[in-house]
C-alpha positions in Angstrom: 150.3 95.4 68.1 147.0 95.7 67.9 145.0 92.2 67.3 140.9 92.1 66.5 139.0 91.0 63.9 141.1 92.0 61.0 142.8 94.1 58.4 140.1 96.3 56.0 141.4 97.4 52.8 139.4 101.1 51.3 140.7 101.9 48.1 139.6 105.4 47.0 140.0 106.7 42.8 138.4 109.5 41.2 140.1 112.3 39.0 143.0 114.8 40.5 141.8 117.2 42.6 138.4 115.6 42.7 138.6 115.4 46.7 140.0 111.9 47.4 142.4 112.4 50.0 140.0 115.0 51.8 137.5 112.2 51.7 140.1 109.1 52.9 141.4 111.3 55.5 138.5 112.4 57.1 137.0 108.7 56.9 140.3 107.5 58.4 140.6 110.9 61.0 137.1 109.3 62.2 138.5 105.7 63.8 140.5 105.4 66.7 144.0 104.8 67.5 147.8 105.9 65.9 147.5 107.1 62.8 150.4 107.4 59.6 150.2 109.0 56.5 152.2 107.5 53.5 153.0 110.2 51.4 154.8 108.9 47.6 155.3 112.4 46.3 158.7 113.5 45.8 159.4 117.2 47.1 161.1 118.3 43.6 160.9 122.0 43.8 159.5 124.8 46.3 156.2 124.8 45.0 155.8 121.0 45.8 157.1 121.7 49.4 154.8 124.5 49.6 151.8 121.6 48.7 153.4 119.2 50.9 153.7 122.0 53.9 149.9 122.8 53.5 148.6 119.1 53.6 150.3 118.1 56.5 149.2 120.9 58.8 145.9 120.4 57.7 146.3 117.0 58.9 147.2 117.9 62.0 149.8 116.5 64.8 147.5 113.2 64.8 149.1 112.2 62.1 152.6 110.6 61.7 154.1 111.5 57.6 155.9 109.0 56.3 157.9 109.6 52.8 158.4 106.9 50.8 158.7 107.3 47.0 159.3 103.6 45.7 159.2 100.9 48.2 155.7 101.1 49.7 155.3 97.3 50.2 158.2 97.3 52.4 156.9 100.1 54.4 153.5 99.4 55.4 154.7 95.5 56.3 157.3 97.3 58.7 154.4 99.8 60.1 151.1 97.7 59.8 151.5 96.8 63.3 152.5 100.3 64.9 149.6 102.2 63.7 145.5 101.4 63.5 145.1 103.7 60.8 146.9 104.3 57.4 146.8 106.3 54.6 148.3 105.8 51.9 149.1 109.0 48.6 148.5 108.1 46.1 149.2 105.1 43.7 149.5 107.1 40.8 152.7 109.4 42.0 154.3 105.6 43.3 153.5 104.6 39.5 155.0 107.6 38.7 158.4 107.3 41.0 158.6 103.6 39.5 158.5 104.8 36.1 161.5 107.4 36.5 163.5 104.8 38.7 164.1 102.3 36.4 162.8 99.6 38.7 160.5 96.8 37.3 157.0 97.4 37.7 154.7 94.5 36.9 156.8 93.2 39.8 156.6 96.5 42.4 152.6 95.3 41.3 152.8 92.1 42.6 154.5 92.4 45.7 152.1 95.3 47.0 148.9 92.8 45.9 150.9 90.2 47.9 151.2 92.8 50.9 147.8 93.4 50.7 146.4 89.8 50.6 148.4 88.9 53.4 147.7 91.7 55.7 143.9 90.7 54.8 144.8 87.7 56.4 146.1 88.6 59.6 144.8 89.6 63.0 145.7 93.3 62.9 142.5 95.2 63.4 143.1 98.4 61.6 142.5 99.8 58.3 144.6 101.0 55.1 143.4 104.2 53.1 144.9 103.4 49.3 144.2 106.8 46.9 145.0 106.3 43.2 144.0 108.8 40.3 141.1 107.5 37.9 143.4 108.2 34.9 141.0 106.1 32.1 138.4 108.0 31.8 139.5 110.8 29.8 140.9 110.6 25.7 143.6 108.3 24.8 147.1 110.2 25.2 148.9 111.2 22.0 152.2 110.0 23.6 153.5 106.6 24.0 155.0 107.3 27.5 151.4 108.5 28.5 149.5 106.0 27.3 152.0 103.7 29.1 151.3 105.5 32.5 147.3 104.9 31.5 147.6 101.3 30.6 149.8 101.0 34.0 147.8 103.0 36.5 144.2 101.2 35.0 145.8 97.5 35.6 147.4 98.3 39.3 143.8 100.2 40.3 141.9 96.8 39.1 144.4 95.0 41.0 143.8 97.1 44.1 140.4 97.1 43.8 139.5 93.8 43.9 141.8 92.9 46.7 140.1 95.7 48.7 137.3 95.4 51.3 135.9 99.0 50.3 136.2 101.2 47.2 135.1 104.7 46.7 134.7 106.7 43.7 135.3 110.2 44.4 134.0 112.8 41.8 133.9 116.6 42.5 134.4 116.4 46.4 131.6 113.7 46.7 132.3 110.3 47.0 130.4 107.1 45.9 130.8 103.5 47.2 131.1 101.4 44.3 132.1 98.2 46.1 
């Protein structure tokens, strides 16, 4: 375990493929220590594997993967004290996952904030990387399921957000500290 000054929270939006998880994980490539990568994303069909395959080499062997699809809260309170650095992709594919599975999601919500405020408490001196897609900027979806997903992914980001020590704002490969 690793016991300091405390937990920091980044949490790190902007549009898909605007560069967020380059940015996180060269932030988080920069600090010291064991590091794990908390991938959400289902491998579904070859082309995902082939995205999947790509990422984690250029990673690197520093980095420990770690798939997990719907309980994220249970995984980083089992890991948070194994590794100084994590990153965690993306929000938005986890909103997705929860979606599809069925399992309630205002409560999934408010047992990761929970996570979060408690680890913000503790001792642990490392830092958690949270991506999520920016997903309300754009025009209102003509489909009730997609507005859903909006509606969703806009009140878990705020919720992030404010819990978080640092957020970033990542648009086209440049990011932007907005908190």
């Amino acid at each position: 375990m690793i016991i300091g000054e405390k937990m920091k929270i980044i949490f790190v939006t902007g549009g898909t493929r605007s560069g967020k998880s380059a940015f996180a994980v060269k932030e988080a490539g920069k600090l010291s220590g064991k590091k794990a990568y908390i991938a959400t994303t289902e491998v579904l069909d070859e082309e995902m594997k082939v995205r999947v395959d790509k990422h984690r080499k250029e990673r690197g062997s520093k980095w420990q993967t770690i798939e997990e699809p719907l309980k994220i809260s249970e995984l980083i309170k089992q890991i948070t004290d194994k590794y100084s650095v994590i990153v965690l992709d993306c929000l938005t594919l986890w909103l997705s996952n929860l979606m599809l599975s069925g399992i309630k999601i205002e409560n999934e919500f408010d047992k990761l904030a929970e996570t979060l405020k408690q680890l913000k408490l503790s001792t642990l001196n490392s830092q958690l990387f949270i991506i999520s897609n920016e997903v309300g900027m754009g025009i209102v979806p003509e489909n009730k399921l997609a507005r859903q997903f909006r509606d969703l992914a806009g009140t878990l980001n705020q919720k992030v957000a404010e819990i978080s020590d640092g957020v970033y704002m990542v648009a086209s490969g440049i990011p932007i500290k907005i908190k």
